[in-house]
NUFIGU-575720 format. One line per 4 residues: number of its first residue (from 1); for each residue x, y, z of C-alpha. Coordinates in steps of 0.2 Angstrom, whole numbers, plus 5000, padded with zeros to 4 digits. Layout:
! residues N
NUM> X:Y:Z  ...
! end
This chain:
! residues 212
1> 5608:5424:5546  5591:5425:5534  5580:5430:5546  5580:5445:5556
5> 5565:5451:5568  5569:5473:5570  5559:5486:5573  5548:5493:5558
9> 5554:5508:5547  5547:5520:5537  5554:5511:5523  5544:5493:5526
13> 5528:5503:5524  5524:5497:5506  5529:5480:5508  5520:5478:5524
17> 5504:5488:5516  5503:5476:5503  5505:5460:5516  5490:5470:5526
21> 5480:5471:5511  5483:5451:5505  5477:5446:5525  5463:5459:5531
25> 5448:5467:5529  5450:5482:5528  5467:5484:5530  5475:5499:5540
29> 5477:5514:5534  5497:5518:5527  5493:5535:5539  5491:5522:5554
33> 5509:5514:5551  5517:5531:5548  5507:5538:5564  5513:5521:5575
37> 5533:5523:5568  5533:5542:5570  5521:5548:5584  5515:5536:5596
41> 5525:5533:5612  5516:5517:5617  5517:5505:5599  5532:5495:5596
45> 5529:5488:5577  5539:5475:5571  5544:5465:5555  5552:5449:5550
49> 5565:5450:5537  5572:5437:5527  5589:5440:5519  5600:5430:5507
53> 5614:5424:5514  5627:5427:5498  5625:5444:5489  5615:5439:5471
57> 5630:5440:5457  5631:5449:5442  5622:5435:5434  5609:5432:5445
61> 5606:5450:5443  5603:5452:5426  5594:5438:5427  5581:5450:5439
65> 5567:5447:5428  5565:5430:5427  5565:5428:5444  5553:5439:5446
69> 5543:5431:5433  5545:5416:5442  5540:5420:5459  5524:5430:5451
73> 5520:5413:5445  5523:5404:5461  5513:5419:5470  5527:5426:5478
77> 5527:5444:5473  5544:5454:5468  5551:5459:5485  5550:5441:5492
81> 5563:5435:5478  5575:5448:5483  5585:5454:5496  5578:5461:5514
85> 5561:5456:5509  5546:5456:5523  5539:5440:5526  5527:5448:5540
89> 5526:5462:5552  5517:5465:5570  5511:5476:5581  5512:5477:5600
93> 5505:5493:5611  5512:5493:5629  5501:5506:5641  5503:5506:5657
97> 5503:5486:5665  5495:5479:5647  5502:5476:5634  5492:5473:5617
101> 5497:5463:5600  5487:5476:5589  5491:5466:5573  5502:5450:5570
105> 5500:5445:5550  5514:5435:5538  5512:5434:5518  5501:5422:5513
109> 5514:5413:5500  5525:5409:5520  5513:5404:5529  5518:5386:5538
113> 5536:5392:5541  5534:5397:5559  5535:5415:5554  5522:5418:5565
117> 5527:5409:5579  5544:5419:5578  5534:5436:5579  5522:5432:5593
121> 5537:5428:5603  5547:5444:5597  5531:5454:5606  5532:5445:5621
125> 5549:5446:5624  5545:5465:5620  5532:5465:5634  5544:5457:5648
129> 5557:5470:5644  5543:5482:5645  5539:5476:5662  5520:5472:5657
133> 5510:5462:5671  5498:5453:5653  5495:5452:5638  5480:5455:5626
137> 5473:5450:5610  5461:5448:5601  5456:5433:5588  5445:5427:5574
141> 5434:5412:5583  5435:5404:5568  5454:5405:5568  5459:5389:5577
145> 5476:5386:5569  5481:5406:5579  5470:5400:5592  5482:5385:5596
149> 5500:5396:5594  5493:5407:5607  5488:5392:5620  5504:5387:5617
153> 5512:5403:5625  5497:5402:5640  5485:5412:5630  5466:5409:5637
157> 5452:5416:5632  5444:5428:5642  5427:5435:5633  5419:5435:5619
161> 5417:5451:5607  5401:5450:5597  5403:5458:5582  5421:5461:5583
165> 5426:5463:5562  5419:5475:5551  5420:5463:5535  5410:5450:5540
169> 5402:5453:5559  5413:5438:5565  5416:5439:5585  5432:5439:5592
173> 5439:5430:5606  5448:5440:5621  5464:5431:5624  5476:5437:5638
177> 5491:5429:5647  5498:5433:5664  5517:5436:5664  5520:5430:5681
181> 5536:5418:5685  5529:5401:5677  5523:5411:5660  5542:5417:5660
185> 5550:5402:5663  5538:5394:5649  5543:5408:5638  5561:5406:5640
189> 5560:5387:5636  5552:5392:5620  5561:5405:5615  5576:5396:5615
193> 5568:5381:5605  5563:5393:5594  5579:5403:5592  5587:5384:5588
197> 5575:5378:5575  5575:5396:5565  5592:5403:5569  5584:5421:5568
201> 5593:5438:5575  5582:5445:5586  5584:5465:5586  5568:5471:5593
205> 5564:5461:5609  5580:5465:5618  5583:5480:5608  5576:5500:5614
209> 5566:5507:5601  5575:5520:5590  5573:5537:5594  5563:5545:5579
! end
């Protein structure tokens, strides 16, 4: 199985950190995703993981370097040529009857594999089984292709947030989706489209988080 959606560890911090940084500015701090693993009792923070399916041989492996090499020249940095590397990483806070997808990134060089897709429906599955009554967000309004993927799950905006990003002063838009009976039965439908098309093992929706 190559991918695998789980529940972040302390571990994924680098690699995560390093996707972060490649997507926004600023990125969090490596204190926040410490602090989100470790202390706080309302985040669920999740990772994708893409796996080989046949450990590398001998060959492959003293052959490290010039696959490395390879991928530094393709874009792909070192960890994505190896074994359990991060393709992307979310975050999902669950207080009280909201649930919130605090951050939802995947590295630039797998963008267009429906890495993102796979994520945003790992939270929500997270959110049912959390027993949230909706969902929030909030979204670039310049980002139309992130704009669409939510619509697609029942996503509608909701407001406008002037000013909303430090880097640049762009607004946000406040998406939110209502998990009542038809949203769950749309979700269901799509999850199991998605879990055909990407054959991923999900361990975080269905999953408890691990006791720390």
């Amino acid at each position: 199985m190559p991918l695998t959606m789980r529940y972040m560890q302390l571990p994924d911090i680098k690699q995560v950190a390093a996707i972060d940084e490649s997507c926004f500015q600023p990125p969090w701090a490596r204190d926040s995703y410490i602090f989100e693993i470790k202390e706080s009792r309302v985040s669920h923070m999740v990772v994708l993981d893409r796996h080989l399916d046949h450990p590398p041989q001998k060959k492959a492996r003293q052959n490290g370097w010039l696959a490395n090499l390879t991928g530094k020249l393709r874009g792909i940095p070192p960890a994505l040529n190896g074994r359990g590397a991060i393709v992307g990483y979310g975050g999902l806070w669950k207080i009280e009857g909201e649930a919130h997808i605090s951050t939802i990134a995947t590295h630039p060089s797998q963008r267009g594999n429906g890495y993102g897709e796979i994520l945003l429906a790992g939270m929500i599955g997270k959110a049912l089984r959390l027993n949230a009554d909706f969902i929030v967000l909030e979204v670039r309004v310049s980002n139309a292709v992130a704009q669409s993927l939510y619509q697609k799950y029942g996503f509608s905006r909701c407001g406008r947030r002037r000013n909303y990003y430090r880097n640049n002063k762009e607004d946000a838009w406040d998406m939110r989706v209502t998990l009542d009976k038809p949203t769950r039965r749309r979700f269901s439908q799509l999850y199991d489209e998605l879990l055909d098309k990407h054959e991923f093992r999900d361990i975080y929706s269905w999953k408890s988080r691990p006791r720390r």
